[in-house]
PDB file with one MODEL, atoms N, CA, C and O in Angstrom:
MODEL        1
ATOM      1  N   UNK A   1     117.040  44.837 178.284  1.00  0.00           N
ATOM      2  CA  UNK A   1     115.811  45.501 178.682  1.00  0.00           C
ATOM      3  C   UNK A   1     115.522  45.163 180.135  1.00  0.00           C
ATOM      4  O   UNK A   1     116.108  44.218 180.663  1.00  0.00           O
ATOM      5  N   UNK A   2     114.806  45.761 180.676  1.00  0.00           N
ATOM      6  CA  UNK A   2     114.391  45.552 182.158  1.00  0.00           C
ATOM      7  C   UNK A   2     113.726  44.861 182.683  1.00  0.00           C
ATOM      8  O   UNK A   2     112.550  45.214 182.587  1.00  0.00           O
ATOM      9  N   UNK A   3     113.932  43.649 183.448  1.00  0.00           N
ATOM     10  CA  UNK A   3     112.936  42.853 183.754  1.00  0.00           C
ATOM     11  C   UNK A   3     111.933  43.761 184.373  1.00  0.00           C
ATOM     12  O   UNK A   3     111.073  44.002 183.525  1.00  0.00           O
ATOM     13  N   UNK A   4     111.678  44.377 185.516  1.00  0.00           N
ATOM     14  CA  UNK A   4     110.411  44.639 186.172  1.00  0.00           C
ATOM     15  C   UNK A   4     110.227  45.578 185.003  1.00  0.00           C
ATOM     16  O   UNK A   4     109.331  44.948 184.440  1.00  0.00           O
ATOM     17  N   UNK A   5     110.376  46.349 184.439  1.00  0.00           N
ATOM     18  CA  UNK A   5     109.669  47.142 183.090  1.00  0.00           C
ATOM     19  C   UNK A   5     109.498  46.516 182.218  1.00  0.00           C
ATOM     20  O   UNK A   5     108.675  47.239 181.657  1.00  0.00           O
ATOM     21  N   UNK A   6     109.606  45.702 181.592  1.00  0.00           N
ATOM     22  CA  UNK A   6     108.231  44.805 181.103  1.00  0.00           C
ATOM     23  C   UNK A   6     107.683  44.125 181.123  1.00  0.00           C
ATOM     24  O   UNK A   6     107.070  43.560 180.217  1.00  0.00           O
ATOM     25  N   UNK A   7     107.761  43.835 182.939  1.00  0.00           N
ATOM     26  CA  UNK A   7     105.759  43.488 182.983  1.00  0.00           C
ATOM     27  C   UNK A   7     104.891  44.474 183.357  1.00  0.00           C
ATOM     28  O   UNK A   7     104.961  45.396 184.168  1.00  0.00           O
ATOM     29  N   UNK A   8     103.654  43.898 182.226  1.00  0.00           N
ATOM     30  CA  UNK A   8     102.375  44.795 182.720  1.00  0.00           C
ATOM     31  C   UNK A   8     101.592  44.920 183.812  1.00  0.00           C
ATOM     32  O   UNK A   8     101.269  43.941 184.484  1.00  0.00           O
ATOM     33  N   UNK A   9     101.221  46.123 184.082  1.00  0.00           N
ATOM     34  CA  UNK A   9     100.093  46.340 185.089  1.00  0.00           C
ATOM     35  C   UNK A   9      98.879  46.377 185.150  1.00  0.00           C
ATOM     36  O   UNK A   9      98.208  47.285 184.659  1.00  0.00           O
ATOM     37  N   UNK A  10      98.236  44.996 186.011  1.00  0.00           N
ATOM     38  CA  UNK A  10      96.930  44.817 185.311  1.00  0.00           C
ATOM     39  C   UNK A  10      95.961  45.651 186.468  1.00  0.00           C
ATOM     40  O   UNK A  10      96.319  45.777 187.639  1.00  0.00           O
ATOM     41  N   UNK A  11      94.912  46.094 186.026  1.00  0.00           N
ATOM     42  CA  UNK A  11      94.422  47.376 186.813  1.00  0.00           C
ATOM     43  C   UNK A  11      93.103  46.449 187.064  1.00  0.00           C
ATOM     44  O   UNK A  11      92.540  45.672 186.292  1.00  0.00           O
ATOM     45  N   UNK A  12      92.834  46.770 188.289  1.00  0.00           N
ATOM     46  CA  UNK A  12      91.313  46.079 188.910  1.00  0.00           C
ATOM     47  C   UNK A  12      90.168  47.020 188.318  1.00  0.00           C
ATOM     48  O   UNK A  12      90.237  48.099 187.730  1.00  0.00           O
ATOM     49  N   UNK A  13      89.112  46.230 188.681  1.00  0.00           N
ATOM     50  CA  UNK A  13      87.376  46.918 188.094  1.00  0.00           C
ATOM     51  C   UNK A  13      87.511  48.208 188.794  1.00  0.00           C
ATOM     52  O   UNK A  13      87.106  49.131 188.087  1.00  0.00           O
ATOM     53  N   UNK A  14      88.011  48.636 190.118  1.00  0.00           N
ATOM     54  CA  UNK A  14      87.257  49.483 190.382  1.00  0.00           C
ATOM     55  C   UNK A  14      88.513  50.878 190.537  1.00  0.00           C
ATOM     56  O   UNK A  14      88.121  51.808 191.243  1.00  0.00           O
ATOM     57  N   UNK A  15      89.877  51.023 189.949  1.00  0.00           N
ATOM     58  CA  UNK A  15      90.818  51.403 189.440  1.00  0.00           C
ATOM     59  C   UNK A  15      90.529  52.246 188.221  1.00  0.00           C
ATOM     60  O   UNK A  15      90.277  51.657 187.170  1.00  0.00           O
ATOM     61  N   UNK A  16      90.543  53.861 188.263  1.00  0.00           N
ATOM     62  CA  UNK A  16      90.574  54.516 187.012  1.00  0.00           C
ATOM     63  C   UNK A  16      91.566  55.397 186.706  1.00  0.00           C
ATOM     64  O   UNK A  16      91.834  56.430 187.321  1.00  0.00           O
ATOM     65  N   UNK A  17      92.277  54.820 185.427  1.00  0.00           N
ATOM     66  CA  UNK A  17      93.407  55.683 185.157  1.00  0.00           C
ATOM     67  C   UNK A  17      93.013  56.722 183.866  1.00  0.00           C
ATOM     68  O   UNK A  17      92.395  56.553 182.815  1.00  0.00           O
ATOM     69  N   UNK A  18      93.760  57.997 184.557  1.00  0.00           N
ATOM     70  CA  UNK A  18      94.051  59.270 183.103  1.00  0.00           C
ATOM     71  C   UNK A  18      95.491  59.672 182.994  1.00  0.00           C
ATOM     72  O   UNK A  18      96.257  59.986 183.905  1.00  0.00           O
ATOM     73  N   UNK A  19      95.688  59.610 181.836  1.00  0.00           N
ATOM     74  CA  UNK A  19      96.414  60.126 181.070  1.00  0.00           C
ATOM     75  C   UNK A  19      96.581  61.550 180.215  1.00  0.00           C
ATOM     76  O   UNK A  19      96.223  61.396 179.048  1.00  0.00           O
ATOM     77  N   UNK A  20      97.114  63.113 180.571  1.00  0.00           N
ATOM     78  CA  UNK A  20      96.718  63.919 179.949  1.00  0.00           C
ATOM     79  C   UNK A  20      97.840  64.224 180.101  1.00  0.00           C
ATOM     80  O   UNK A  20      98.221  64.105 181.265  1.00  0.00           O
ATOM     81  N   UNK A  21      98.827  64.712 179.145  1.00  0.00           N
ATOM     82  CA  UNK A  21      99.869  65.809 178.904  1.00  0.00           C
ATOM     83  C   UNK A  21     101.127  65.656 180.147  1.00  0.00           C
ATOM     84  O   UNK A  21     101.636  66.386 180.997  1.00  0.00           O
ATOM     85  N   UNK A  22     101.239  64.482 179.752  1.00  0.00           N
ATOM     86  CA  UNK A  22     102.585  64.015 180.524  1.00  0.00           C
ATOM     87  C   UNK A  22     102.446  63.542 182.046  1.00  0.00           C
ATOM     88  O   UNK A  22     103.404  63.261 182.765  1.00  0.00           O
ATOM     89  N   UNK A  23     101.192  63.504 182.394  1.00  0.00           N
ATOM     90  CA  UNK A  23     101.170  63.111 183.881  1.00  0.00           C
ATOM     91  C   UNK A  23     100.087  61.930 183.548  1.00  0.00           C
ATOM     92  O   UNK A  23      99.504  61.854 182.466  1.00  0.00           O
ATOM     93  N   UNK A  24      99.869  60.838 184.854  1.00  0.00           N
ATOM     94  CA  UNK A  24      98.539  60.211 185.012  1.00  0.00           C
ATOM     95  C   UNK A  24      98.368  60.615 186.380  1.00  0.00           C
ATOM     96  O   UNK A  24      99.023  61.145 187.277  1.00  0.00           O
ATOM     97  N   UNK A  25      96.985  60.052 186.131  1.00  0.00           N
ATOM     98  CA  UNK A  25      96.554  60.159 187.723  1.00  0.00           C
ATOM     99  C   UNK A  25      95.698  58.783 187.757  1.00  0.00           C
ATOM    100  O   UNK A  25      95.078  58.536 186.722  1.00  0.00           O
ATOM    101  N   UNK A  26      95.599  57.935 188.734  1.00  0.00           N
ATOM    102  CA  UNK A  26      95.149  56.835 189.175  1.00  0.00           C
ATOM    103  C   UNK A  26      93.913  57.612 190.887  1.00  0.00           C
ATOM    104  O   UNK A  26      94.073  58.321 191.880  1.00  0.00           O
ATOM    105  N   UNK A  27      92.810  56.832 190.201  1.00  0.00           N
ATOM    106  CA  UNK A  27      91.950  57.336 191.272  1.00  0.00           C
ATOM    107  C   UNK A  27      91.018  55.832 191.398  1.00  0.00           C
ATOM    108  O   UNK A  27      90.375  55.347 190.467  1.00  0.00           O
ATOM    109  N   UNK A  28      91.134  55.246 192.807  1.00  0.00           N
ATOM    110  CA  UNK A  28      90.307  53.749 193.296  1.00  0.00           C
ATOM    111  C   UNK A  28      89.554  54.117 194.486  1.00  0.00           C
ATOM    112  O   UNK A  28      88.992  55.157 194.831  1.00  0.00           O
ATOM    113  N   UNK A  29      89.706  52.921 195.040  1.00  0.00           N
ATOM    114  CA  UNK A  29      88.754  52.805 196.524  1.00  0.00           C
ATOM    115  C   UNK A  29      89.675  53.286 197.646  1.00  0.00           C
ATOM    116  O   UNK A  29      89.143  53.857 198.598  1.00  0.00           O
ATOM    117  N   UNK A  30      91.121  53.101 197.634  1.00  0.00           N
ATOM    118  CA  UNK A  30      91.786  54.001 198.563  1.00  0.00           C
ATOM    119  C   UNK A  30      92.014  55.288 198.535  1.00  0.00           C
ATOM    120  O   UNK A  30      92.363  55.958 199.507  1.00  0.00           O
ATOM    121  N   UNK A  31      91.789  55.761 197.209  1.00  0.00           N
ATOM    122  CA  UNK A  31      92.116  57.708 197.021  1.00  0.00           C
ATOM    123  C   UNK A  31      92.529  57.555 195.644  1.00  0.00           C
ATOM    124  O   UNK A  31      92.252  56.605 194.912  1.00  0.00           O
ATOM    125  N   UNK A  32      93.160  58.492 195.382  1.00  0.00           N
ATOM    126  CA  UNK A  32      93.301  59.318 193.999  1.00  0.00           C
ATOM    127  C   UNK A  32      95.201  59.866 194.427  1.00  0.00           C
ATOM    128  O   UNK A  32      95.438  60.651 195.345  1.00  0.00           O
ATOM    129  N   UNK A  33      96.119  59.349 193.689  1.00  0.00           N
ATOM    130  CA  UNK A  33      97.232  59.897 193.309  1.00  0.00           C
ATOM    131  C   UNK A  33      97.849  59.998 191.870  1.00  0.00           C
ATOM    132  O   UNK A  33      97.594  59.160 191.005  1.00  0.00           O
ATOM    133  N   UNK A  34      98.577  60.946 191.688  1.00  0.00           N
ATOM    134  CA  UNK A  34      98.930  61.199 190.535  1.00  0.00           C
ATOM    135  C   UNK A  34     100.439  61.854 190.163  1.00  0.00           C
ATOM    136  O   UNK A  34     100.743  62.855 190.811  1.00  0.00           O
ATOM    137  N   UNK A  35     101.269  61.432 189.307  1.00  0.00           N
ATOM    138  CA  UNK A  35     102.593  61.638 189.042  1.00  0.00           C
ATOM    139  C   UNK A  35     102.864  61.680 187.494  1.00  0.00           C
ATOM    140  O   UNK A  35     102.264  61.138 186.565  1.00  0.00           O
ATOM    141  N   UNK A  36     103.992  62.522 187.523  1.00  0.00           N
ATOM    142  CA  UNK A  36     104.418  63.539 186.174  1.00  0.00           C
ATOM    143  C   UNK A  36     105.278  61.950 185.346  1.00  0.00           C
ATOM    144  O   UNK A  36     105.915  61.136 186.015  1.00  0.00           O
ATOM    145  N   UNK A  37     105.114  61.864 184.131  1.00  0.00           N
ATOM    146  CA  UNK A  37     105.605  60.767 183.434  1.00  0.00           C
ATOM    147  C   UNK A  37     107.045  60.896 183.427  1.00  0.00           C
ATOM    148  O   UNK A  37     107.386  61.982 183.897  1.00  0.00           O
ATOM    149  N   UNK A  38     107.879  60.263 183.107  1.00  0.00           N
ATOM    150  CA  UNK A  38     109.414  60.815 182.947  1.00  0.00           C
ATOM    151  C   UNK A  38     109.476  60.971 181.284  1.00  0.00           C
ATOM    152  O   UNK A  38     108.762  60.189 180.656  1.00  0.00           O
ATOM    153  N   UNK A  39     110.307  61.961 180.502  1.00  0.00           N
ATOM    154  CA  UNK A  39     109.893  61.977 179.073  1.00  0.00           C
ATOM    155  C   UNK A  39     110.938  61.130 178.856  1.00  0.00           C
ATOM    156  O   UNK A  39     111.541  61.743 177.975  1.00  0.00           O
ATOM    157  N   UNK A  40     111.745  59.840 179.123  1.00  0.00           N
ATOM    158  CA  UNK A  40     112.403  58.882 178.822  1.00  0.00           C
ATOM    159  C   UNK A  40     111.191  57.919 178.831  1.00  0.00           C
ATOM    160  O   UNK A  40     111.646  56.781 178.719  1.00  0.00           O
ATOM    161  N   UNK A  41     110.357  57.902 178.884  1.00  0.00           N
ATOM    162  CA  UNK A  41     109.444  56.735 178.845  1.00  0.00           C
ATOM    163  C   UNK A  41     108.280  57.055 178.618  1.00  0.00           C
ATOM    164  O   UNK A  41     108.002  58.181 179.032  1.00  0.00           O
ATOM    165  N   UNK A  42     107.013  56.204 177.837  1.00  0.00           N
ATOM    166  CA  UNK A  42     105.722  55.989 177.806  1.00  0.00           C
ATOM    167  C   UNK A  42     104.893  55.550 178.614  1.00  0.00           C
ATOM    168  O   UNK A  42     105.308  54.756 179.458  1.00  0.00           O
ATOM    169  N   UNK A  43     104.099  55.760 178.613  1.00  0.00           N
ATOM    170  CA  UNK A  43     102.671  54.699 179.443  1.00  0.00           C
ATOM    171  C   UNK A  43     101.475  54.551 178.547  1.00  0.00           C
ATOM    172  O   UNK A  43     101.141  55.498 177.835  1.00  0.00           O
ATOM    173  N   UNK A  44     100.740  53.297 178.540  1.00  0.00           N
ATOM    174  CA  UNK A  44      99.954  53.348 177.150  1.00  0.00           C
ATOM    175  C   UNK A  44      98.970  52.033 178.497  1.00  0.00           C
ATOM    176  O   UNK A  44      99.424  51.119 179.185  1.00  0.00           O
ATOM    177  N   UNK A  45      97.488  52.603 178.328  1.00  0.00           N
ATOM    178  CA  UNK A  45      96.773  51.768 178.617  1.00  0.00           C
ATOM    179  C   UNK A  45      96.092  50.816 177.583  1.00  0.00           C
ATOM    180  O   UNK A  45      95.513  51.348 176.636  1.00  0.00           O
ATOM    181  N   UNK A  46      96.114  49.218 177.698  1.00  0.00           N
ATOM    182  CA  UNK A  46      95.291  48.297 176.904  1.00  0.00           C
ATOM    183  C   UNK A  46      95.037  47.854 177.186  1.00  0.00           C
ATOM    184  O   UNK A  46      95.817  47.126 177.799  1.00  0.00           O
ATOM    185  N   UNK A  47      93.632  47.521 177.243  1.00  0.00           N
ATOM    186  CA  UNK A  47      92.794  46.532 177.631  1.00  0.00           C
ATOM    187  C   UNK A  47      92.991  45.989 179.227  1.00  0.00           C
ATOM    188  O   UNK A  47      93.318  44.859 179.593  1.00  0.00           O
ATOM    189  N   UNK A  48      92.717  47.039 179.952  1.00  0.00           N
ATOM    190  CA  UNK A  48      92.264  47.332 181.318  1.00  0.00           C
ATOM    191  C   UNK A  48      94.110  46.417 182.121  1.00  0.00           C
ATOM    192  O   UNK A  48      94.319  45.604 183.022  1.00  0.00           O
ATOM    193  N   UNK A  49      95.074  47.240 181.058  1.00  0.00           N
ATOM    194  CA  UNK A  49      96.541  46.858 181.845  1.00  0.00           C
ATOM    195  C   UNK A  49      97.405  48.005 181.192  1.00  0.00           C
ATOM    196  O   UNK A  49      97.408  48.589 180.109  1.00  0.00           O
ATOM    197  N   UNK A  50      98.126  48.052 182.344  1.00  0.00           N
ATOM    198  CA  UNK A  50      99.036  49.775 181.979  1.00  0.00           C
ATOM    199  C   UNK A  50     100.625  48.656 181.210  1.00  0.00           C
ATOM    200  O   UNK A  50     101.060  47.541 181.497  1.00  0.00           O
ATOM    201  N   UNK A  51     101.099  49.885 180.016  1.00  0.00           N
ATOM    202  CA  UNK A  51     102.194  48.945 179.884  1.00  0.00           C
ATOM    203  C   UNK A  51     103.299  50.493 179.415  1.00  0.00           C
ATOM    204  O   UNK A  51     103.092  51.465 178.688  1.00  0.00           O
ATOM    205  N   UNK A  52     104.658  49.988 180.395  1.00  0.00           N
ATOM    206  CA  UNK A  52     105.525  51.275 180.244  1.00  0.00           C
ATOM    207  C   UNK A  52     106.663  50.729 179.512  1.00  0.00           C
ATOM    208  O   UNK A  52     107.207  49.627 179.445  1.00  0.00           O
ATOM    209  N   UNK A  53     106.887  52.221 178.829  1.00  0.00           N
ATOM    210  CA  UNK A  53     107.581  51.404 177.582  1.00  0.00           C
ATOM    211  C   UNK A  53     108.852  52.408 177.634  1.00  0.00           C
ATOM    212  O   UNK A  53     108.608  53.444 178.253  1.00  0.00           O
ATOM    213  N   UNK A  54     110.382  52.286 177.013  1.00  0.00           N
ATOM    214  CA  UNK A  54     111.341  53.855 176.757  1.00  0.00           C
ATOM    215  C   UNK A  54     111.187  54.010 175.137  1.00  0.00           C
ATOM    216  O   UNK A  54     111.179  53.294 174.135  1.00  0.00           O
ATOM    217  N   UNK A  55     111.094  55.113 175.428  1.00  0.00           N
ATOM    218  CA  UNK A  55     111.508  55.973 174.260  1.00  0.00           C
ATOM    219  C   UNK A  55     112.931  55.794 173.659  1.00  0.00           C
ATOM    220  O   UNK A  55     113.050  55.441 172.486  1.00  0.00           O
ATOM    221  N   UNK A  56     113.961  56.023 174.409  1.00  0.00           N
ATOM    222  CA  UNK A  56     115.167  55.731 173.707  1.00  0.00           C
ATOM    223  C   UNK A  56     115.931  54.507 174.513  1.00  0.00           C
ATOM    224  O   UNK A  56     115.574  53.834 175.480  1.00  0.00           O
ATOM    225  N   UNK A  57     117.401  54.501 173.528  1.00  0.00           N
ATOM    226  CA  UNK A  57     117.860  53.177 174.390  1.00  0.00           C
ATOM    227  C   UNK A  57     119.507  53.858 174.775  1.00  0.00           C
ATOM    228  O   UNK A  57     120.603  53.885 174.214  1.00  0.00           O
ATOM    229  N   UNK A  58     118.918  54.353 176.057  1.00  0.00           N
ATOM    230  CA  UNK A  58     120.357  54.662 176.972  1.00  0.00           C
ATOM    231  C   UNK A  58     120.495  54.271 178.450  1.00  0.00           C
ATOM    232  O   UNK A  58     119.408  53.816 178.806  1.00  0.00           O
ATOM    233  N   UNK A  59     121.200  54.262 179.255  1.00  0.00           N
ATOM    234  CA  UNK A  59     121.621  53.705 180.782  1.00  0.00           C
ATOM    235  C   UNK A  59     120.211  54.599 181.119  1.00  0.00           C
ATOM    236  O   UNK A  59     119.293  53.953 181.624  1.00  0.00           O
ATOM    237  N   UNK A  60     120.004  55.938 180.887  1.00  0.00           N
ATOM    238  CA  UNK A  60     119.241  56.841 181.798  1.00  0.00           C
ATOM    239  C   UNK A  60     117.801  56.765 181.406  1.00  0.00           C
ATOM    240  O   UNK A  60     117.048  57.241 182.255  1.00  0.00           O
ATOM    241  N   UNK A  61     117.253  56.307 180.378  1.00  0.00           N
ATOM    242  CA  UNK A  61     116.023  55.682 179.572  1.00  0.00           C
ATOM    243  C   UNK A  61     115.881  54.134 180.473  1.00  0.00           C
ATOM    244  O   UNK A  61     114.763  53.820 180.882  1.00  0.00           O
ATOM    245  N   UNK A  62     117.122  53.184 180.752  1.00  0.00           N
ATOM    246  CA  UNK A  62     116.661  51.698 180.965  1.00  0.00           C
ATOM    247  C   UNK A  62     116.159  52.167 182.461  1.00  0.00           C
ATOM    248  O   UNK A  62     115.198  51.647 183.028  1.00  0.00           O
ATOM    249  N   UNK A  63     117.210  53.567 183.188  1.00  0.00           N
ATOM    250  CA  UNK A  63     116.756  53.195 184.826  1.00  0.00           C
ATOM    251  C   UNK A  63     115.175  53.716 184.921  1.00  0.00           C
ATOM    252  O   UNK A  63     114.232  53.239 185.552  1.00  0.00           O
ATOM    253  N   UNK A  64     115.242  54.716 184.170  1.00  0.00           N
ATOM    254  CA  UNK A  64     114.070  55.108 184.105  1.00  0.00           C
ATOM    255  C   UNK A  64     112.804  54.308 184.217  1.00  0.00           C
ATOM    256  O   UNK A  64     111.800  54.491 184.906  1.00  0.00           O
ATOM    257  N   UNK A  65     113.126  53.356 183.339  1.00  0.00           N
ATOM    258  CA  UNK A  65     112.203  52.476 182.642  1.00  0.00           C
ATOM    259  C   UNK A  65     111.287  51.545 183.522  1.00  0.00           C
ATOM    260  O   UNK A  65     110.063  51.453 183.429  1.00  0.00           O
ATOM    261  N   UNK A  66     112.280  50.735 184.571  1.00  0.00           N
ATOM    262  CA  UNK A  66     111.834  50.349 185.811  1.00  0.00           C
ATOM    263  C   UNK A  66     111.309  51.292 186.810  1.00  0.00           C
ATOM    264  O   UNK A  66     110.190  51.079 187.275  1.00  0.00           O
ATOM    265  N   UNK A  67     111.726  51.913 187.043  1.00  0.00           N
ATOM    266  CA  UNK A  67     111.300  52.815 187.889  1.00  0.00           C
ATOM    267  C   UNK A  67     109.688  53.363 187.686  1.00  0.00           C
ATOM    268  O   UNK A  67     108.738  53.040 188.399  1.00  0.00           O
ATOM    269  N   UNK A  68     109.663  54.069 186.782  1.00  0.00           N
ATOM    270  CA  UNK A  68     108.586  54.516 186.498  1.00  0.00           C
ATOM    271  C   UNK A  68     107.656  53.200 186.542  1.00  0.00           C
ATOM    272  O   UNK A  68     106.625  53.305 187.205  1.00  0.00           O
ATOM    273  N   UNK A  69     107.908  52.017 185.926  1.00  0.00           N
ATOM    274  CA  UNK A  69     106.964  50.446 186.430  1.00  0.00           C
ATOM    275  C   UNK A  69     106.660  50.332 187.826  1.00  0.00           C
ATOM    276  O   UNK A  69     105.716  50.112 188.584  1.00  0.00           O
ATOM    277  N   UNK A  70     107.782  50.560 187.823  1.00  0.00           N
ATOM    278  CA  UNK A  70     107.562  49.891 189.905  1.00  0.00           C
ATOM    279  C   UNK A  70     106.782  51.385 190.492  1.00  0.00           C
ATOM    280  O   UNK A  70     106.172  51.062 191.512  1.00  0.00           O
ATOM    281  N   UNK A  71     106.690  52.092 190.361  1.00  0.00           N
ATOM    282  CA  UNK A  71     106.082  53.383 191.171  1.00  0.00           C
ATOM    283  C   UNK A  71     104.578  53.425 190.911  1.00  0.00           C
ATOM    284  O   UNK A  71     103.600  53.602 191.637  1.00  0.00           O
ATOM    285  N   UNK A  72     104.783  53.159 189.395  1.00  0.00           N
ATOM    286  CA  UNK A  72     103.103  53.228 188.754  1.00  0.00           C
ATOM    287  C   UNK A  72     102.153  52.047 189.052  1.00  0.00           C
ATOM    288  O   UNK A  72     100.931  52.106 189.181  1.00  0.00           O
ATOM    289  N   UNK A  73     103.220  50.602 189.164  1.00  0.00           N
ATOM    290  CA  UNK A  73     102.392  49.781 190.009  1.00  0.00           C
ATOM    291  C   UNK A  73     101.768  49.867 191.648  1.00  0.00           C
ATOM    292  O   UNK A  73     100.630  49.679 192.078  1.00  0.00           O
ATOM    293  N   UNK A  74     103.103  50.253 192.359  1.00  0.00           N
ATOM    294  CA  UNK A  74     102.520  50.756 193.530  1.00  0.00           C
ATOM    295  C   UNK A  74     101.401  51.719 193.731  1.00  0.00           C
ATOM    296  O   UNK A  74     100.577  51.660 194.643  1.00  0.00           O
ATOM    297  N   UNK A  75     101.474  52.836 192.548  1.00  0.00           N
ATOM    298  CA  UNK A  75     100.241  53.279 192.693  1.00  0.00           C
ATOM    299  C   UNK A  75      98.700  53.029 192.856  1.00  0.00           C
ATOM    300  O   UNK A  75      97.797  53.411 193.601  1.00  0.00           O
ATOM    301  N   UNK A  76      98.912  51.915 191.422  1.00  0.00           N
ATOM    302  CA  UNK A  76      97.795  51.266 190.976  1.00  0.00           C
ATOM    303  C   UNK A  76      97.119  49.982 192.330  1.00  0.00           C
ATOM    304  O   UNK A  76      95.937  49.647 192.402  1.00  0.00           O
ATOM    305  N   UNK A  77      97.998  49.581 193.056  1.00  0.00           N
ATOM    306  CA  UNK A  77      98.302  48.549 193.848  1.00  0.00           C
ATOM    307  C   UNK A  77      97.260  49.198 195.619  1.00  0.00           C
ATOM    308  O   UNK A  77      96.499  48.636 196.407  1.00  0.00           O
ATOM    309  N   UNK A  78      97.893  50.732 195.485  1.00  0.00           N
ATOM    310  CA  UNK A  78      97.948  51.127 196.660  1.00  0.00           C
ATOM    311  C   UNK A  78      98.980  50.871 197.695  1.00  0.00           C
ATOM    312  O   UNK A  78      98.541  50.636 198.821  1.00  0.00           O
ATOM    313  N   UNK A  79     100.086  50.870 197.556  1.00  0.00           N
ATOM    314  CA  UNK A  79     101.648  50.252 198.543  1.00  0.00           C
ATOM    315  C   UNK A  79     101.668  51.926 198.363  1.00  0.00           C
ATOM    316  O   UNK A  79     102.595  52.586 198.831  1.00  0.00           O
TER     317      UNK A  79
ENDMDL
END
């Protein structure tokens, strides 16, 4: 499994994430961006931390897997 894909992303107070029909969008104090999910992978918010998960277990699901972590943190991050 992927190290940087599974750790969670813990989201600050003033950080709001949506989730609707395959995309999120993250909107804070620097702006509002938003990106299409990959359907090799999940995103599931709990308890004010994003956690990305794969759906299946293949080479193109694991790269995925990080990826989509590391992008969605930068989002959340602002980088």
């Amino acid at each position: 499994m992927s190290r940087i894909g599974k750790k969670i992303i813990p989201l600050a107070d003033k950080v709001k994430i949506t989730l609707v029909d395959g995309h999120v969008t993250v909107e804070g104090p620097k702006g509002k961006l938003s990106m299409v999910i990959n359907p090799n992978t999940s995103v599931d918010v709990e308890n004010e931390t994003i956690v990305v998960s794969r759906k299946h277990d293949n080479k193109v699901a694991q790269a995925a897997h990080g990826m989509m972590r590391a992008v969605l943190h930068n989002i959340v991050t602002g980088n």
